[in-house]
C-alpha positions as CSV (number, residue, x, y, z in Angstrom):
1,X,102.4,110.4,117.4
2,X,101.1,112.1,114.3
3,X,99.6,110.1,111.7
4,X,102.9,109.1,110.5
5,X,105.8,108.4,112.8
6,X,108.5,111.5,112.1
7,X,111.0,110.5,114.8
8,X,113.7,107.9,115.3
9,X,111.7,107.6,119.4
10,X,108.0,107.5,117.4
11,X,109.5,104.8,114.9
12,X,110.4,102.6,118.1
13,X,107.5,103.8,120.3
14,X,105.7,102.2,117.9
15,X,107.3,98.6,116.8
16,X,107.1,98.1,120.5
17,X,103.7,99.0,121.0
18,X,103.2,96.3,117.6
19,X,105.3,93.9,119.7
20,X,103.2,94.3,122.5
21,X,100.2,94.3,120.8
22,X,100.5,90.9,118.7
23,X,102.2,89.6,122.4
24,X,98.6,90.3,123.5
25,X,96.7,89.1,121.0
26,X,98.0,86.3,118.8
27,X,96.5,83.0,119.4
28,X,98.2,79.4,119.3
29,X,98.0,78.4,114.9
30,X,98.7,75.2,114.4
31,X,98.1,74.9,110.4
32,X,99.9,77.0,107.7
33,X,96.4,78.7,106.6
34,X,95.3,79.5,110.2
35,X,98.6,81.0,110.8
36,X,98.9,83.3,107.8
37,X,95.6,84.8,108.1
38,X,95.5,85.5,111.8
39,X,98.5,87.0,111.7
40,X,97.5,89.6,109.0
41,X,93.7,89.5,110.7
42,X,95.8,91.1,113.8
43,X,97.8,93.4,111.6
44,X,95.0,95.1,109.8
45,X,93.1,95.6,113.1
46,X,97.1,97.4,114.6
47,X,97.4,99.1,111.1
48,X,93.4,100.5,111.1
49,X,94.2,101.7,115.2
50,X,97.2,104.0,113.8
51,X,94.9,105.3,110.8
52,X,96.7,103.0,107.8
53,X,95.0,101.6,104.9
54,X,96.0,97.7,104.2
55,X,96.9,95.3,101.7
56,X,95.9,92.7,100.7
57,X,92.4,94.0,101.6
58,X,90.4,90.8,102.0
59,X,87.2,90.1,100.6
60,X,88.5,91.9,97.2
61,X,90.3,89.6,95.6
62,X,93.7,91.5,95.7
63,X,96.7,89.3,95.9
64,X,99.9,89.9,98.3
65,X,102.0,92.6,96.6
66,X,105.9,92.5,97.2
67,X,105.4,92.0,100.8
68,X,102.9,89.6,102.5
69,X,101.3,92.3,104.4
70,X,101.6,95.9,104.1
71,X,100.0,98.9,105.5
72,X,100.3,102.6,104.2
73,X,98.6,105.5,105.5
74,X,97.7,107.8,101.7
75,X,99.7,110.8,101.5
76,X,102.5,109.5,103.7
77,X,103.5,105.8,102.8
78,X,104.4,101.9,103.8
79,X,104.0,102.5,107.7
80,X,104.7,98.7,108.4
81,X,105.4,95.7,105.5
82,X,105.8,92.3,107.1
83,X,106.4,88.6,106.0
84,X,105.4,85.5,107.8
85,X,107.1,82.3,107.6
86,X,105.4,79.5,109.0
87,X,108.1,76.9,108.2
88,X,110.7,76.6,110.4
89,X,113.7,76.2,108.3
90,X,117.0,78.8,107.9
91,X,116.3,79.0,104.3
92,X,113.1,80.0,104.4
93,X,112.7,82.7,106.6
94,X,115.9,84.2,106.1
95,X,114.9,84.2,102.3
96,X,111.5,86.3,103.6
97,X,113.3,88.7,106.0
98,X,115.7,89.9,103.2
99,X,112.2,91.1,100.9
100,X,112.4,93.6,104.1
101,X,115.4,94.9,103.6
102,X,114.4,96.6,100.4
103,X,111.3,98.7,101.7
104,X,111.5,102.1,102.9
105,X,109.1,102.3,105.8
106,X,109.3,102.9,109.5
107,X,108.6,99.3,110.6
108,X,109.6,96.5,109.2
109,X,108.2,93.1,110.9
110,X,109.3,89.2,110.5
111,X,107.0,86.7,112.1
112,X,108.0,83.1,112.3
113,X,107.7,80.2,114.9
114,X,109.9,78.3,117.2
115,X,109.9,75.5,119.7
116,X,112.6,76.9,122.4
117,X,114.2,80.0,124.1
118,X,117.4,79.0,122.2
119,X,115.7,79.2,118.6
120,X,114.7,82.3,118.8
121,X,118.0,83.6,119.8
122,X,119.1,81.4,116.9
123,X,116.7,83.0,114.7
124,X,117.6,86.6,115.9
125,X,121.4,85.9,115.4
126,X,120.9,84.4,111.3
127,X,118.3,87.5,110.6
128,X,120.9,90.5,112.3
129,X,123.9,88.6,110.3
130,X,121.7,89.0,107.0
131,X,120.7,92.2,107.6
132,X,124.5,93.3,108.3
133,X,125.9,91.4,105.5
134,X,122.8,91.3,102.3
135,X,122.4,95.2,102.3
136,X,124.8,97.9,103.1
137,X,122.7,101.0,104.6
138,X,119.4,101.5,105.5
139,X,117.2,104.3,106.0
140,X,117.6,105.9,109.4
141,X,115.4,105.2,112.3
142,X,113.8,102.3,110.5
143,X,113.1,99.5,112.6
144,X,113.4,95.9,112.0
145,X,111.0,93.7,114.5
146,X,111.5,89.8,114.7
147,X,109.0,88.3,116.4
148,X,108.8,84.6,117.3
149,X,105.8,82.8,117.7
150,X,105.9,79.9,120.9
151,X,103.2,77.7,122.1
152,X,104.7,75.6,124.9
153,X,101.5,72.8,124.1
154,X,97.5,73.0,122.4
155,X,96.9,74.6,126.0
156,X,99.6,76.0,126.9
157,X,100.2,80.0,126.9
158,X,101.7,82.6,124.4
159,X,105.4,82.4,125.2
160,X,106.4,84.6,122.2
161,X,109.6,86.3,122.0
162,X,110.2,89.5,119.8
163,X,113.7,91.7,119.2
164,X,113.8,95.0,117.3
165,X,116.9,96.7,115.9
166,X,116.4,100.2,115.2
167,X,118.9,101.9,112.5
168,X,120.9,105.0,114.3
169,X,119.6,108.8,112.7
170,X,116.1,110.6,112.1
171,X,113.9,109.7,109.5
172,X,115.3,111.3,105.9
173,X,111.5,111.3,104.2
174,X,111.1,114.9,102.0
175,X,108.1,115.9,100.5
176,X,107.7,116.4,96.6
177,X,108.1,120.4,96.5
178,X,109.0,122.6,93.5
179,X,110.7,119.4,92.1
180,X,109.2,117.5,88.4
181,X,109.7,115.2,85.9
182,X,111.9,116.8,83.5
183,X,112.6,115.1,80.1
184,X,115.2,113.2,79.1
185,X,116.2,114.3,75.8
186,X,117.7,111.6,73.7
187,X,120.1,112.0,70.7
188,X,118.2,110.7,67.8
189,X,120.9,110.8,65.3
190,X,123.2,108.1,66.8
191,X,122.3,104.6,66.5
């Protein structure tokens, strides 16, 4: 992959190798704090590994922006923006997921928690019925990640599950050529 993903296959490539990666490292959370910053601990250390910048950087102060978590790589862009929802309710983390919906990037990731095999489905099934019905097109080759965070007990093991839906197409991105601002000129005389 280049330092950006330019392909519909890099753009999956790598929301799976995210999947995989938080699959292997994610650790049982048991207390809204704990949960939130792991989970963005783990995403800066992905992000850094692909060559992307983070935010919000700890230790300065910066607060989330739109997004809980994004990470951009300068010159290029949002490479992944994610939300995490600790609480288990409909509400709530379909309310997060649809702040995804808006960003142009190449991965877009939803973390939340469950207790069963038949949640997450659940899960998967409210988040593909509000991404089909809250917005109308996407960006092609964009992909959505949900992944669902399962502890079977305080010992237990990671039994997470994770989905992607990837939109149909190549990327659309352009560069900033010969383009510029030009100036709006604005009829003074009618008011």
């Amino acid at each position: 992959m280049s330092v950006f993903p330019v392909s519909a296959a890099e753009n999956k490539s790598l929301a799976i190798e995210l999947a995989d990666f938080l699959h292997r490292k994610i650790e049982n959370t048991d207390s809204q704090d704990v949960w939130s910053t792991r989970n963005f601990e783990l995403l800066r250390e992905f992000s850094k590994t692909n060559c992307a910048d983070c935010f919000p950087d700890p230790g300065t102060g910066e607060r989330q922006f739109l997004w809980d978590f994004i990470a951009y790589v300068p010159e290029h862009g949002i490479l992944i923006a994610a939300e995490s929802e600790f609480d288990r309710k409909r509400k709530e983390i379909e309310h997060d997921f649809e702040k995804l919906l808006y960003v142009r990037c190449p991965i877009k990731l939803m973390m939340c928690r469950m207790r069963t095999e038949a949640e997450a489905e659940e899960i998967r099934s409210w988040l593909e019925d509000v991404a089909k019905s809250t917005c109308k097109e996407y960006s092609p080759a964009e992909v959505f990640v949900v992944y669902c965070v399962w502890w079977s007990e305080s010992s237990g093991g990671n039994r997470d599950f994770a989905y992607y839906l990837q939109i149909k197409g190549e990327p659309m991105h352009r560069a900033i050529g010969t383009e510029r601002f030009d100036r709006v000129h604005f009829d003074r005389g009618a008011m």
